[in-house]
Backbone bond lengths (Angstrom), bond angles and torsions (degrees), N, CA, C in turn:
res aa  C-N    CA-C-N  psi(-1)  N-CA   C-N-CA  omega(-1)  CA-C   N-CA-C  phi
1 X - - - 1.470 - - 1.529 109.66 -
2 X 1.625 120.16 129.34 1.203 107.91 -173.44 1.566 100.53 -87.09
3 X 1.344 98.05 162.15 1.598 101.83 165.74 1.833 119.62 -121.61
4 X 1.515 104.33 136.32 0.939 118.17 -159.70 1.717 120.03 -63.38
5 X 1.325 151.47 112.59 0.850 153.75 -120.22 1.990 119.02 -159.78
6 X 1.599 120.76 108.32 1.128 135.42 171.86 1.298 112.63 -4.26
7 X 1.657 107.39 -53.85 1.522 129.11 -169.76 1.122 120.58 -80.68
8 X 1.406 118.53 2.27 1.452 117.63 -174.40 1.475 126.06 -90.66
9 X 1.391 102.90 6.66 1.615 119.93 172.07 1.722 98.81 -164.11
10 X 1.215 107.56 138.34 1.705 126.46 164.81 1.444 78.84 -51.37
11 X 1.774 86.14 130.17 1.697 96.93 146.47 1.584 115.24 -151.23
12 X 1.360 138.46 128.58 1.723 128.35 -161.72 1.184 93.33 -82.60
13 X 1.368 79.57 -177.41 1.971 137.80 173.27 1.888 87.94 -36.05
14 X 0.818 121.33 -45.53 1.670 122.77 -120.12 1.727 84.77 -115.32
15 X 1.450 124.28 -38.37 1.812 131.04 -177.13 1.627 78.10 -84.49
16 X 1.492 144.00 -63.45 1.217 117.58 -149.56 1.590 106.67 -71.84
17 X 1.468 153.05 -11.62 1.555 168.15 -106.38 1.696 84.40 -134.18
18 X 1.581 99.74 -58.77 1.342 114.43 -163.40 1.580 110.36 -65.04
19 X 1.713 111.26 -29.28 1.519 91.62 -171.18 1.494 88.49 -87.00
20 X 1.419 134.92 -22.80 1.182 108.17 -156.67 2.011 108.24 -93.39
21 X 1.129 101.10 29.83 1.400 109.99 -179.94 0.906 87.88 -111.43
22 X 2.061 146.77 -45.50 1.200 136.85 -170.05 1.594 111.15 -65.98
23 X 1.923 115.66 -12.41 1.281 98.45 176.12 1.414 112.21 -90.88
24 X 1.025 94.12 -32.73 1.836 108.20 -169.90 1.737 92.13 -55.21
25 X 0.949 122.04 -40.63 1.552 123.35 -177.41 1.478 98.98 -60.24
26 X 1.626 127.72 -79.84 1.205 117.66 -178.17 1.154 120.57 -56.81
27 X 1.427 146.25 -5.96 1.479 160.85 135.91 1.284 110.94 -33.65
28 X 1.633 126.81 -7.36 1.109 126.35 -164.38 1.783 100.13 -126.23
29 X 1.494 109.88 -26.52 1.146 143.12 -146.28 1.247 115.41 -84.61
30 X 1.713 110.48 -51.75 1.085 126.14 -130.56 1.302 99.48 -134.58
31 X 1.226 151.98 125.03 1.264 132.52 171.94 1.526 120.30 -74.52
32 X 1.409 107.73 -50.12 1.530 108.56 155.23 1.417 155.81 -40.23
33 X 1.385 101.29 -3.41 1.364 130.23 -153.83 1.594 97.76 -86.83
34 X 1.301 118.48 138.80 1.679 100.79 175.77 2.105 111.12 -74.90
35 X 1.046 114.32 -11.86 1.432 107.37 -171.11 1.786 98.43 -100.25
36 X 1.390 121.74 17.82 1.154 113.17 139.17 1.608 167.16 -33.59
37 X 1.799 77.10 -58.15 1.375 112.90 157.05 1.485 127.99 -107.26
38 X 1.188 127.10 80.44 1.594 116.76 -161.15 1.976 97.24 -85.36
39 X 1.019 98.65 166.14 1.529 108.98 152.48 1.375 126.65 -77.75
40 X 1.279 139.28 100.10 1.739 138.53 165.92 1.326 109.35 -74.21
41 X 1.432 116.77 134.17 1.103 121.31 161.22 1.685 109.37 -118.62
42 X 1.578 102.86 156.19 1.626 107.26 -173.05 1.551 100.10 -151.92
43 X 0.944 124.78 152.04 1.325 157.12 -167.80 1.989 99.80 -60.33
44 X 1.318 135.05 114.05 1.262 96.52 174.06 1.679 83.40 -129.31
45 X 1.727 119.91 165.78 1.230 136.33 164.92 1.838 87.70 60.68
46 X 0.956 106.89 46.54 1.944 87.42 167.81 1.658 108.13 84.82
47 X 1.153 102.71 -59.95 1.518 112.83 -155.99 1.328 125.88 -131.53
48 X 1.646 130.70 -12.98 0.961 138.70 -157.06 2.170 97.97 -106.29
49 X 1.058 90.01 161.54 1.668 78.53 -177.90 2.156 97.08 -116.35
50 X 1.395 90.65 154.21 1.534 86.71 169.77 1.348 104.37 -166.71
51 X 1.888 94.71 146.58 1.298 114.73 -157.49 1.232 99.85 -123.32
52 X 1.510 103.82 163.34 1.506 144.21 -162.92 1.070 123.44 -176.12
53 X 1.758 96.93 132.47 1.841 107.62 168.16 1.939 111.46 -76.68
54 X 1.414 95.81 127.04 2.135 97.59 -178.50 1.348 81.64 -115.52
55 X 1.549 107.34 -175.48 1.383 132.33 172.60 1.588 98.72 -134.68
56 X 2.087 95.83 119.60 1.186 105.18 165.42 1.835 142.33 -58.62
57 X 1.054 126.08 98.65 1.443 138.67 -148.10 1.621 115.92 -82.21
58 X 1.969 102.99 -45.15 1.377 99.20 174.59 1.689 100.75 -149.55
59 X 1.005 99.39 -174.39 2.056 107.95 -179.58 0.934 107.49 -157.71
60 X 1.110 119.74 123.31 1.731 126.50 167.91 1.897 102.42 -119.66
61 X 1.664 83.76 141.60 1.727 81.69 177.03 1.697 91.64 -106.81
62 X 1.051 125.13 -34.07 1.898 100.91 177.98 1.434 112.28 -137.62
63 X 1.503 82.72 121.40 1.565 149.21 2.51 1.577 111.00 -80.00
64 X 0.753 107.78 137.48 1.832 106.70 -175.16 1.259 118.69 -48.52
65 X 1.384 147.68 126.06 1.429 143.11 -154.21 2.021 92.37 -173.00
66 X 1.204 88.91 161.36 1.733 111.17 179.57 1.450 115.13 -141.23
67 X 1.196 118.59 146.51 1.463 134.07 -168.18 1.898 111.70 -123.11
68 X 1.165 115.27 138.66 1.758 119.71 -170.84 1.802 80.79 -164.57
69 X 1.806 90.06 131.89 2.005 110.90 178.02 1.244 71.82 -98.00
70 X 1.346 105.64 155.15 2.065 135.82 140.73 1.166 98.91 -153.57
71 X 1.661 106.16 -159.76 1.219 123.30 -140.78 1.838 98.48 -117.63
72 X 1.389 114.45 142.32 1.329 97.52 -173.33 1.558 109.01 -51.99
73 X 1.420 133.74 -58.73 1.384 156.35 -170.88 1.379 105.60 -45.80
74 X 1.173 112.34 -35.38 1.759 104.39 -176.26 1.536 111.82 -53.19
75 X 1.308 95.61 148.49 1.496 110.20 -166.39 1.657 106.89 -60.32
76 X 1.838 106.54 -35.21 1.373 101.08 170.37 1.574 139.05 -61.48
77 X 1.240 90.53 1.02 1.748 114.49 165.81 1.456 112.03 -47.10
78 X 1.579 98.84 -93.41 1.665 126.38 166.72 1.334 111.59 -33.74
79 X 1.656 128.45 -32.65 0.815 124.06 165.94 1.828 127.64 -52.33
80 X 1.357 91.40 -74.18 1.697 114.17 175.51 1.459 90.51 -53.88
81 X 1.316 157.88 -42.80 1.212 145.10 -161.36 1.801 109.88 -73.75
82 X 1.732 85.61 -43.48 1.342 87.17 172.14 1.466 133.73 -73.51
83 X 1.185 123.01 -33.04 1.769 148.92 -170.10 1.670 92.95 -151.85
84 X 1.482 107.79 105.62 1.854 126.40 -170.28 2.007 83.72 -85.88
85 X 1.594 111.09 -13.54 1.785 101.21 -175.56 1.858 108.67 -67.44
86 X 1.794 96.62 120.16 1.382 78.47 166.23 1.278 106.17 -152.16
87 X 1.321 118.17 171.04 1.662 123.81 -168.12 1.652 115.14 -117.02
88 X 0.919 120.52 156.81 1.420 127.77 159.57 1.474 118.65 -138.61
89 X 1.599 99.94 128.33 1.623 102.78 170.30 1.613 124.67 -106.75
90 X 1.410 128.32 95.57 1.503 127.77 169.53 1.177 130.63 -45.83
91 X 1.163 146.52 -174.42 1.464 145.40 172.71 1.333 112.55 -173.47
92 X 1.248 116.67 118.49 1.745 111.75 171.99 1.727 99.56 -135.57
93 X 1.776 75.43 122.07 2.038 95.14 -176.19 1.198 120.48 -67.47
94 X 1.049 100.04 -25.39 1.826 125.72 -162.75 1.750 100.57 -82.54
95 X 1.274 106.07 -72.23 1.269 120.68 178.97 1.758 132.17 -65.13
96 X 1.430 108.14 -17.00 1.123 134.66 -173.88 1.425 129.54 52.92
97 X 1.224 112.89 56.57 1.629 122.74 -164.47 1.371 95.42 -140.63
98 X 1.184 90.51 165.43 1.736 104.28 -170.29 2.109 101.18 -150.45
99 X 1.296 109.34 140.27 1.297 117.20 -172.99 1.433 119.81 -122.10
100 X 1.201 115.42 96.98 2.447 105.32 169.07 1.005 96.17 -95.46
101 X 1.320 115.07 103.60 1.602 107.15 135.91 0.982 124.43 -85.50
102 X 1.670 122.93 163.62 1.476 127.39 178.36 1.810 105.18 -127.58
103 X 1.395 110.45 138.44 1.382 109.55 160.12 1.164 121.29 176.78
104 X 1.119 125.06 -172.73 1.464 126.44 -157.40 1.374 119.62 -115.56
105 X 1.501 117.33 113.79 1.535 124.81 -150.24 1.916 101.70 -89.07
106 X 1.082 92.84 171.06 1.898 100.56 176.46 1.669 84.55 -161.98
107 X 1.491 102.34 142.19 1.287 135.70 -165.74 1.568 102.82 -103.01
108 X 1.326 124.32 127.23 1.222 120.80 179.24 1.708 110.29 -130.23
109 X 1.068 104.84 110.46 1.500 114.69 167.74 1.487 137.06 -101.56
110 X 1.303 124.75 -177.19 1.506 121.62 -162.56 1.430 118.72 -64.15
111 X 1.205 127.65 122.46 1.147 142.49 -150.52 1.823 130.20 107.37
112 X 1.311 96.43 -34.28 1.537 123.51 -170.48 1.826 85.96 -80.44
113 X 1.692 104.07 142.45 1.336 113.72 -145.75 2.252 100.84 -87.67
114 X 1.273 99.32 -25.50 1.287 115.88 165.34 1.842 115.99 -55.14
115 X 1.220 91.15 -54.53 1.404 105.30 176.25 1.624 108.00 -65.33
116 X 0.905 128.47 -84.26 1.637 110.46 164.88 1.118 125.09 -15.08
117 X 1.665 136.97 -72.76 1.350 136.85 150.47 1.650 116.87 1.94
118 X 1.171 109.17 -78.68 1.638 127.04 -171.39 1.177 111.45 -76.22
119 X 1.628 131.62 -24.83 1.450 123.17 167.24 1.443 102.60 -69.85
120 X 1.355 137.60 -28.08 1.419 137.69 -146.37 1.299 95.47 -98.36
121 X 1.728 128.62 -16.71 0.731 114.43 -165.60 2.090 104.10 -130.04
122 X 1.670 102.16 48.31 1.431 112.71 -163.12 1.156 80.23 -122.22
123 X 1.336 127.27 151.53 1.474 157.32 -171.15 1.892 96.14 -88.33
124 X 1.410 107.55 120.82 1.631 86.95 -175.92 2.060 116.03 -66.78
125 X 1.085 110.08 -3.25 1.340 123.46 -179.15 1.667 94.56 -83.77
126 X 1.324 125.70 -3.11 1.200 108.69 -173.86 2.227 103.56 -124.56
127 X 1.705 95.25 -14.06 1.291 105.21 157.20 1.561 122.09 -68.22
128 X 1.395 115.85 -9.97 1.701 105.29 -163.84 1.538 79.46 -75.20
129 X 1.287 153.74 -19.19 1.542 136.69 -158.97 1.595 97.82 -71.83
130 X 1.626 120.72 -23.05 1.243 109.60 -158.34 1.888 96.24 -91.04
131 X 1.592 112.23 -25.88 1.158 108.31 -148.77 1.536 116.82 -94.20
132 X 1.948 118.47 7.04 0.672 143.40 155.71 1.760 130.75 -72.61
133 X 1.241 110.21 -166.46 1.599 108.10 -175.62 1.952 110.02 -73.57
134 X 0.873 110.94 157.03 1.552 121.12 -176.88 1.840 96.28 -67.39
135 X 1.523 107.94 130.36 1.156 118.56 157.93 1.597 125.66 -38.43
136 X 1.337 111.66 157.44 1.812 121.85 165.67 1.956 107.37 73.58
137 X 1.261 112.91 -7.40 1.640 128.75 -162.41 1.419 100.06 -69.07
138 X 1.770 121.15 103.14 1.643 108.66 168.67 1.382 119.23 -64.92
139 X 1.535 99.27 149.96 1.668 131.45 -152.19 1.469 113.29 -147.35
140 X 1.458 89.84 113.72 1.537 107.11 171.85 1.952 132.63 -33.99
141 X 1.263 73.69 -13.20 1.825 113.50 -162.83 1.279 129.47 175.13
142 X 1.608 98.06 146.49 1.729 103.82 178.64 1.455 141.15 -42.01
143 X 0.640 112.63 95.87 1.881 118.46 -155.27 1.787 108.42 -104.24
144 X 1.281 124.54 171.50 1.214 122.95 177.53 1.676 91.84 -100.25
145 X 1.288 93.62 -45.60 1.678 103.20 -157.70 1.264 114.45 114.41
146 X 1.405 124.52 -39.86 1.686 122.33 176.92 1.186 116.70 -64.97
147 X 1.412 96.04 142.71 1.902 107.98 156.20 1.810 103.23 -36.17
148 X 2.024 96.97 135.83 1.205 85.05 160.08 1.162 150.12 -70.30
149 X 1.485 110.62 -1.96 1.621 130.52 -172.16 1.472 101.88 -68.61
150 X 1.435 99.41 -48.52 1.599 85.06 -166.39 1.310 103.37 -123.58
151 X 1.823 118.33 75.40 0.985 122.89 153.63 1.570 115.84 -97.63
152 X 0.978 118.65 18.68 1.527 102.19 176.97 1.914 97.82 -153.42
153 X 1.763 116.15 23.77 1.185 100.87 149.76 2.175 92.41 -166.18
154 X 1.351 87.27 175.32 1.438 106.19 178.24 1.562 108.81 -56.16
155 X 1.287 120.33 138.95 1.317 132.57 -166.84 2.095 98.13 -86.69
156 X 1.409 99.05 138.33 2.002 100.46 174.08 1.745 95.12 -67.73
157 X 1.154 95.96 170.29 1.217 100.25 170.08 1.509 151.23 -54.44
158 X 1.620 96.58 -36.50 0.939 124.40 171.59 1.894 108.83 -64.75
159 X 1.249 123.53 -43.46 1.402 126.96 175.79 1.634 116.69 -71.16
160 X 1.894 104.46 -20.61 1.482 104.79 179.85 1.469 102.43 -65.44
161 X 1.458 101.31 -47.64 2.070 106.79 -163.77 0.961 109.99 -38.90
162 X 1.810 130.60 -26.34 1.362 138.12 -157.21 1.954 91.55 -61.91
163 X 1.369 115.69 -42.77 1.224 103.19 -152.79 1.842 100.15 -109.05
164 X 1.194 123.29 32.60 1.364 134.17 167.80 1.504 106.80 -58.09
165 X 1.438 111.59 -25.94 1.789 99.37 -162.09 1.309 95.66 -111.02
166 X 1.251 122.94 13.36 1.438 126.44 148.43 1.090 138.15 -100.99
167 X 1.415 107.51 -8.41 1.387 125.76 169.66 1.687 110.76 -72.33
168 X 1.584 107.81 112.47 1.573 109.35 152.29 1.442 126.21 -108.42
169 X 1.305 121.08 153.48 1.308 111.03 166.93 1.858 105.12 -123.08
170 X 0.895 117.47 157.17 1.765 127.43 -124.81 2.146 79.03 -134.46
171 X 1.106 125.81 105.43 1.340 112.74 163.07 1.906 110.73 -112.58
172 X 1.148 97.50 165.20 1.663 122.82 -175.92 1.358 140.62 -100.42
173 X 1.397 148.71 78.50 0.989 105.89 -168.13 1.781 111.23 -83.02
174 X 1.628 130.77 153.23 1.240 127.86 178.67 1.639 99.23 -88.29
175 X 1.636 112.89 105.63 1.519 135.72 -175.89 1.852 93.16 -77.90
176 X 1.714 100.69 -50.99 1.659 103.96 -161.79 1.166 84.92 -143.59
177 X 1.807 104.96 155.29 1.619 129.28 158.35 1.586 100.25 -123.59
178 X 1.307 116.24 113.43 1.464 104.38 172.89 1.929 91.89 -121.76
179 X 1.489 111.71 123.67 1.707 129.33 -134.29 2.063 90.93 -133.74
180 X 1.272 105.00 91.28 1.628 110.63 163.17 0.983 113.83 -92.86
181 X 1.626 111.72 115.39 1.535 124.35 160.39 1.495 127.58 -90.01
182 X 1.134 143.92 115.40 1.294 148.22 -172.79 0.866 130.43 -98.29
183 X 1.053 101.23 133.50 2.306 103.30 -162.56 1.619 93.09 -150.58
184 X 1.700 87.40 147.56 1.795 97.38 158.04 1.619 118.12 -51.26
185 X 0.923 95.41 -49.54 1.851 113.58 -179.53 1.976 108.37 -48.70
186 X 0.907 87.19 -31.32 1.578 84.71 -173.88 1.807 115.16 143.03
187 X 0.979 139.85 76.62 1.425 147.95 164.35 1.981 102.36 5.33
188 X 1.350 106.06 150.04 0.960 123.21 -160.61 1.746 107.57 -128.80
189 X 1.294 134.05 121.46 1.444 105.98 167.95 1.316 105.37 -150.58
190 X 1.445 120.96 139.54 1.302 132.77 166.66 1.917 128.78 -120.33
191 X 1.399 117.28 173.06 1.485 101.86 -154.46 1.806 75.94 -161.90
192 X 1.720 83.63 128.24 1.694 115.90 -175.60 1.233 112.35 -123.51
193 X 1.481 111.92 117.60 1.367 99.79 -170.52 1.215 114.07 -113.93
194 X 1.169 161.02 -166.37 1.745 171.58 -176.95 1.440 113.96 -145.24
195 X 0.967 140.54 98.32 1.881 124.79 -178.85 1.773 105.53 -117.35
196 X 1.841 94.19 139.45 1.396 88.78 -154.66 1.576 112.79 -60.80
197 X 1.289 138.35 8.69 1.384 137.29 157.08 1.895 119.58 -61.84
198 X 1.330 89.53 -7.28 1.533 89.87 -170.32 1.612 139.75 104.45
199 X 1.261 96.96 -22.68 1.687 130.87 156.43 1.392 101.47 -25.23
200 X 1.583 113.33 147.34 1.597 114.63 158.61 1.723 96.84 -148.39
201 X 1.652 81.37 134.35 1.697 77.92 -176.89 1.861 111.13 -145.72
202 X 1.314 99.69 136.45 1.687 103.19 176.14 1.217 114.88 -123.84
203 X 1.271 96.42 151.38 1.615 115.30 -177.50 1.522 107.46 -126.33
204 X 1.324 108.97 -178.90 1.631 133.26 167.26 1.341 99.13 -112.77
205 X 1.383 119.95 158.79 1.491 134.43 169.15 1.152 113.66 -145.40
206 X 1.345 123.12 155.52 1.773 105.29 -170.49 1.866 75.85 -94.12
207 X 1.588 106.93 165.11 1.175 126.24 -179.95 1.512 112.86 -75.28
């Protein structure tokens, strides 16, 4: 039985860009999707790196940029405020590719016209995260964090608004895609860059 393989037809810069925009799209799409949930990484104390699973929210290809909601209080706040450098790593099991991007986030809060957009368009079952206690907070004990009212259903509307001014949404610009494909045959990798003049540029890398 043969097995199907990267190498078995030339394919560019420009077919590999394309599939990985078709995931990042259903990454946005799909809840099931593995590029849903990417890993962010952000800068913490100066120097130390720290990670977390987000859920991918929006995608823009021009100019290429990425979207992740949290909580104002999260520590990844202070972070991005402090060092705006941040990364994301994708993963698709199925497909066998792997994605870093790198870029530079801006924080958008209530009032800011993005931020409206994406609250208006949050499931209020998915607002109770905002309308509860601030993330990372030591606790005597295991806690949810929510009001007890609405621990066991979706908040009316009127109880979501409570947590509007905690709601952030976190945008991206995509600086780099550096994109590992994995094959029996031999691994594959390429690297897309963005430079803020407007430039677009690809390379090969050995894997």
């Amino acid at each position: 039985m043969k097995v199907e393989s990267i190498w078995d037809k030339p394919q560019s810069h420009g077919e590999i860009l394309k599939k990985i925009w078709k995931h990042l799209d259903l990454g946005v799409l799909e809840r099931e999707h593995p590029f849903h949930t990417p890993v962010l990484g952000t800068v913490a104390g100066g120097c130390t790196p720290s990670l977390r699973v987000v859920v991918l929210r929006r995608f823009w290809r021009r100019p290429p940029a990425l979207a992740f909601h949290t909580h104002f209080s999260a520590p990844k706040i202070k972070e991005i405020q402090s060092n705006p450098n941040i990364s994301f790593a994708f993963y698709h099991p199925q497909k066998k590719f792997q994605l870093r991007v790198k870029g530079k986030a801006t924080i958008h809060t209530d009032g800011d016209e993005l931020h409206e957009e994406q609250w208006l368009a949050t499931e209020f079952f998915s607002r109770r995260c905002y309308v509860g206690e601030a993330p990372s907070q030591i606790s005597k004990k295991a806690v949810s964090g929510l009001p007890e009212e609405i621990v066991d259903r979706a908040p009316n509307k009127e109880e979501s608004e409570a947590g509007k001014a905690n709601f952030v949404v976190v945008s991206s610009t995509i600086d780099s895609i550096d994109c590992l494909e994995l094959d029996v045959k031999g691994n594959r990798r390429s690297l897309f860059t963005w430079k803020e003049n407007g430039e677009f540029a690809t390379d090969w890398l050995t894997p």
